[in-house]
C-alpha positions in Angstrom: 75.0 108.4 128.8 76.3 111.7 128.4 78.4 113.4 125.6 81.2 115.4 125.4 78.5 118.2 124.9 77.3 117.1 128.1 73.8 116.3 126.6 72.6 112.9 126.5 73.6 110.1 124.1 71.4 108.3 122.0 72.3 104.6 121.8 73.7 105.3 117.9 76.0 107.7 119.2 77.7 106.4 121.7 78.1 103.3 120.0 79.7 105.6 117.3 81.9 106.8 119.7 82.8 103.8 120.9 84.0 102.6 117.9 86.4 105.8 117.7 87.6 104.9 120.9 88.2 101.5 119.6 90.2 102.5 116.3 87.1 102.4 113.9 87.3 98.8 113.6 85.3 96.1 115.6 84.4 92.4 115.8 80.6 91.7 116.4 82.4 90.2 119.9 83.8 92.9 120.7 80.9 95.2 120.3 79.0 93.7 122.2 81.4 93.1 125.6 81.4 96.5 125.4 77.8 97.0 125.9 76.3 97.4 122.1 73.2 95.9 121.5 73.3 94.2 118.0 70.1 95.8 117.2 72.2 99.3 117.0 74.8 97.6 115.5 72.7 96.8 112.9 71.1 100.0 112.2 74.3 102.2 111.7 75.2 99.1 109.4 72.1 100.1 107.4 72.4 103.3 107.6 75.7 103.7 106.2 77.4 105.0 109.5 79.1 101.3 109.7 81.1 99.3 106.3 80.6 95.2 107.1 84.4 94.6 106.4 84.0 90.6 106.6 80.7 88.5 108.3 81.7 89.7 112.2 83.7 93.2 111.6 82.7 96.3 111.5 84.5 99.7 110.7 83.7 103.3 110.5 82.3 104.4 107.3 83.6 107.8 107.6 87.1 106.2 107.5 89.7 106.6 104.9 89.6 103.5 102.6 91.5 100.5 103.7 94.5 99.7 101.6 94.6 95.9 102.5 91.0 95.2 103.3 91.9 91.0 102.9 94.4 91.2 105.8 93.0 93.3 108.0 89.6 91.1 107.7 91.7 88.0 108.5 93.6 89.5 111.4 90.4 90.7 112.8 88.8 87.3 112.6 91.9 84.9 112.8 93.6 86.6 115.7 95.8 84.1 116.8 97.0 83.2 113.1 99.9 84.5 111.6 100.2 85.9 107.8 102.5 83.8 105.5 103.5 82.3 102.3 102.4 84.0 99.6 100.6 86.5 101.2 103.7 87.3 103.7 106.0 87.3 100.4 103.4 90.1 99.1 103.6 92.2 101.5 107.2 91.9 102.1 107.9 92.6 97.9 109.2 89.4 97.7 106.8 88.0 94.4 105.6 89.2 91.6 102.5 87.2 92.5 99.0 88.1 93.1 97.5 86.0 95.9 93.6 84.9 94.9 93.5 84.1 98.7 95.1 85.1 102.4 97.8 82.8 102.8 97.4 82.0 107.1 99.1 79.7 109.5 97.9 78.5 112.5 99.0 76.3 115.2 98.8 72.8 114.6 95.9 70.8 116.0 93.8 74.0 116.1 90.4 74.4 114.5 90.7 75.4 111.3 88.9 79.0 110.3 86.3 79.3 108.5 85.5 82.9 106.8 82.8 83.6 104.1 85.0 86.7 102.8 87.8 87.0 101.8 88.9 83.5 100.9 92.1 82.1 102.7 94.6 79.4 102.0 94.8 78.0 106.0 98.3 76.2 106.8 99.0 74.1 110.2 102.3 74.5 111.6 103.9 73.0 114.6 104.5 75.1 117.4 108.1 75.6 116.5 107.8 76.9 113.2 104.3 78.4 114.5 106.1 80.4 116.7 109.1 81.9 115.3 109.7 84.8 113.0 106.4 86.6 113.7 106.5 90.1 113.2 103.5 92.7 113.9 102.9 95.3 111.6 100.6 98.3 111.2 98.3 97.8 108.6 95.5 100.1 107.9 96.1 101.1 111.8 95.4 97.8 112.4 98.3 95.6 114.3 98.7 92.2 112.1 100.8 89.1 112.5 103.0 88.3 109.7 105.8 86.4 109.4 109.1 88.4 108.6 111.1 88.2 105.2 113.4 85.2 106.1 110.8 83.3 108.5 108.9 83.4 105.2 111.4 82.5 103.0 112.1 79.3 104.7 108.4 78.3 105.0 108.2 78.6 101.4 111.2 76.2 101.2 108.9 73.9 103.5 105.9 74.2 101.2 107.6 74.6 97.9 105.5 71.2 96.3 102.2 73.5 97.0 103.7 76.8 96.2 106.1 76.2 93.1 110.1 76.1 93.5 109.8 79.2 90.7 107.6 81.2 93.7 110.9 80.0 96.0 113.5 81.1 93.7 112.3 84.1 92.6 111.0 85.6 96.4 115.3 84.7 97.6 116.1 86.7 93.8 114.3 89.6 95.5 115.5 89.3 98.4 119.0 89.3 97.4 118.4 92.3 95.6 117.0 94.4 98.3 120.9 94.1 99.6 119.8 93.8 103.2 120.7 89.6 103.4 121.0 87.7 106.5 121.7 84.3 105.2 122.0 82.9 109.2 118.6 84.0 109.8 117.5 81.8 106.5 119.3 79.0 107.9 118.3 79.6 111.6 114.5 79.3 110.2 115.0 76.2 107.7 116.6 74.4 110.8 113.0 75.7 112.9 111.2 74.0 109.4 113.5 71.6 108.8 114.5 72.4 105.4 118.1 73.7 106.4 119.8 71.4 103.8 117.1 71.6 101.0 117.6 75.5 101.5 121.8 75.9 101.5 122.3 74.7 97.9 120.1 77.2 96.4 121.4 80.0 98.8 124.5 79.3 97.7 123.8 79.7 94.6 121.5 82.5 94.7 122.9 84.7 97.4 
């Protein structure tokens, strides 16, 4: 292996450059489909040249700081699960709560995740609501799943026993006062979670 200087690579440095390649940011997995042995991938682990973000990922140490460490972790080892509840309200500015875990939905009937760091809150949803209202947004230069503003909305109508009707009421306050409302897309989703009559009264009277 060659670099760009055209001298030869040692095992470290390419691997180094194969994680700038990659956008700084790898699963174990990953790294090694692309030819790392894990015994480099420990080393520049221990030698500061790679951050463990969570058990399996990996990211450039010479980075900037991640801003949302928690859902880039889950992204990165939940890839087919979709960011939601309270953790989708969050990002979106829709509570004035803190989550103590990444809120994450995944398909029905799918093994659950299981992640040493950071805790998550993991919710099964049928392939309807699974499916609908996913958006994919740039996080830390990272692309992650989350449900958009009204999708999530709606899903907290659908949990509201677990999350608190205050949490409900208060995220469709802030919504209303962003001023951008689509109160068909609300009642599109609670149809997708069935909730489309539990939601109208309190749309009614909120929006």
């Amino acid at each position: 292996m060659k670099g760009s200087n055209g001298k030869p690579e040692t095992d470290r440095e390419w691997a180094l450059r194969m994680f700038r390649e990659q956008g700084g940011l790898l699963r174990t997995g990953e790294a090694l489909r692309l030819g790392m042995h894990p015994r480099t991938l420990y080393a520049l682990r221990d030698c500061g040249a790679l951050e463990q973000v969570t058990r399996g990922v990996y990211r450039l140490a010479e980075l900037a700081p991640l801003g949302s460490p928690d859902l880039v972790a889950v992204a990165k080892r939940v890839p087919e699960g979709v960011i939601c509840l309270i953790s989708a309200l969050a990002f979106h500015e829709l509570t004035t709560q803190i989550p103590h875990a990444v809120y994450v939905a995944v398909r029905k009937g799918r093994a659950l995740p299981r992640l040493d760091y950071p805790p998550v809150e993991v919710f099964q949803f049928r392939e309807a609501a699974f499916s609908a209202g996913v958006e994919e947004h740039l996080v830390d230069g990272e692309g992650v799943r989350i449900y958009g503003p009204e999708k999530t909305i709606a899903d907290c109508f659908k949990f509201r026993n677990r999350m608190g009707l205050d949490v409900v009421l208060e995220a469709v306050r802030l919504y209303r006062l962003r001023g951008r409302t689509d109160v068909q897309a609300l009642l599109q989703y609670g149809r997708i979670c069935r909730v489309e009559r539990v939601m109208r009264p309190y749309l009614e009277a909120l929006l």
